[in-house]
C-alpha positions, 0 to 999 in steps of 0.5 A, a space after each residue: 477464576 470461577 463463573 461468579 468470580 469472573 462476572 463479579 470482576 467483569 461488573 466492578 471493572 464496568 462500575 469502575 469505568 462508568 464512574 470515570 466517564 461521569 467524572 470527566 463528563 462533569 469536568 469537561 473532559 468529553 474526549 477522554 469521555 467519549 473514550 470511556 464511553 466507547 470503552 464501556 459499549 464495547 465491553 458490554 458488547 463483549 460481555 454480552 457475546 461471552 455470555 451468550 456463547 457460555 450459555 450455548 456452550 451449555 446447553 451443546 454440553 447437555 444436549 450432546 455430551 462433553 465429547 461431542 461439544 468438544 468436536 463441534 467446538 472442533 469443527 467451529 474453530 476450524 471452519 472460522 480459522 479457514 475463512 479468517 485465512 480466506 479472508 487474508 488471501 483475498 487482501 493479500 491478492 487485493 493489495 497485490 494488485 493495487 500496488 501494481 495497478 498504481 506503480 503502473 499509474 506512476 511509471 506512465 506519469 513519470 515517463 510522461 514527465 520525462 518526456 515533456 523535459 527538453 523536447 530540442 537538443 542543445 546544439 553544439 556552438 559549431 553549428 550554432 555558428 554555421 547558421 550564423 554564418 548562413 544567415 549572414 551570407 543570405 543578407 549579404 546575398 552570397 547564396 552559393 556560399 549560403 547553399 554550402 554553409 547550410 548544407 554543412 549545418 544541415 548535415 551536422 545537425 542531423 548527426 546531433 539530433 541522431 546523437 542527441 536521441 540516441 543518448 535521450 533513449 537511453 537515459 529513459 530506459 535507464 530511468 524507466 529500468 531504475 523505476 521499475 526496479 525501485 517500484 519491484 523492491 515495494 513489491 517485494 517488501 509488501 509480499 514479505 509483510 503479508 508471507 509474515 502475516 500469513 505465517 503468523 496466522 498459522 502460528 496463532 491458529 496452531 498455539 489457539 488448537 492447542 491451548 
């Protein structure tokens, strides 16, 4: 298609698109409108700049020759190629440390969360017997077997609690070990959305020189 061919097209296209805008303006229907109408802004933007890049084609061309434009236009895809991939670098570096800093956020809100869940052991009936018992010696003044009965209770639940933390501290690494796990399969998900993205923009770089 011709420079002629191609602004005639380009022309009836934008005819065509502001006649519908008109259309559903008239008809009331502005969201479809509306669509046109940003449609239309951004053709015509785009048409602007592809116009003003012919016209600085052009005038490269006379000026310097059809070799030289053609190394400037060279060194211009590769100078917009290298900062398009610097760009992506510095999201990918960027998203990367988002996600760490809110995993890190999450892991400190889950733990907190964790720990506020049964701040007392369930003690065992044995020992909830015991104090019984001890309460029942104090009221009927048996202090010497008060005494041993609670010295019993005090000795078993020592052991309780001892058991009770030990198993509490391992159900929260076990929880804190899964978490981070779990939050390292996100991580690891996102640097393979982004490796692909940066493979795909090599792709696109290496099919855009060539064509």
């Amino acid at each position: 298609m011709d420079t002629e061919t191609e602004q005639s097209a380009i022309e009836e296209f934008l005819h065509i698109l502001e006649e519908h805008r008109k259309n559903c303006e008239q008809q009331g229907k502005y969201v479809e409108a509306d669509i046109a109408k940003n449609r239309l802004a951004e053709l015509k933007a785009h048409e602007v700049k592809r116009q003003e890049e012919a016209m600085l084609a052009r005038q490269i061309s006379d000026m310097l020759g059809v070799e030289e434009a053609h190394m400037l236009e060279f060194k211009q895809f590769n100078m917009n190629w290298d900062k398009k991939m610097s760009d992506y670098e510095e999201k990918v570096v960027l998203q990367t440390q988002n996600m760490k800093q809110n995993h890190e956020t999450q892991l400190q809100k889950y733990l907190e969360d964790l720990n506020k869940k049964q701040q007392k052991p369930k003690f065992s009936t044995d020992l909830l017997n015991y104090r019984k018992v001890e309460e029942h010696l104090v009221k009927s003044k048996d202090y010497g077997e008060a005494h041993k009965t609670k010295q019993k209770a005090d000795e078993l639940e020592a052991v309780e609690i001892e058991r009770w933390t030990k198993r509490r501290r391992k159900d929260v690494n076990r929880s804190e070990r899964q978490f981070k796990e779990r939050k390292g399969q996100e991580i690891a998900a996102l640097e393979k959305r982004l490796q692909t993205g940066r493979e795909g923009g090599k792709k696109q770089r290496q099919f855009q020189l060539e064509w």
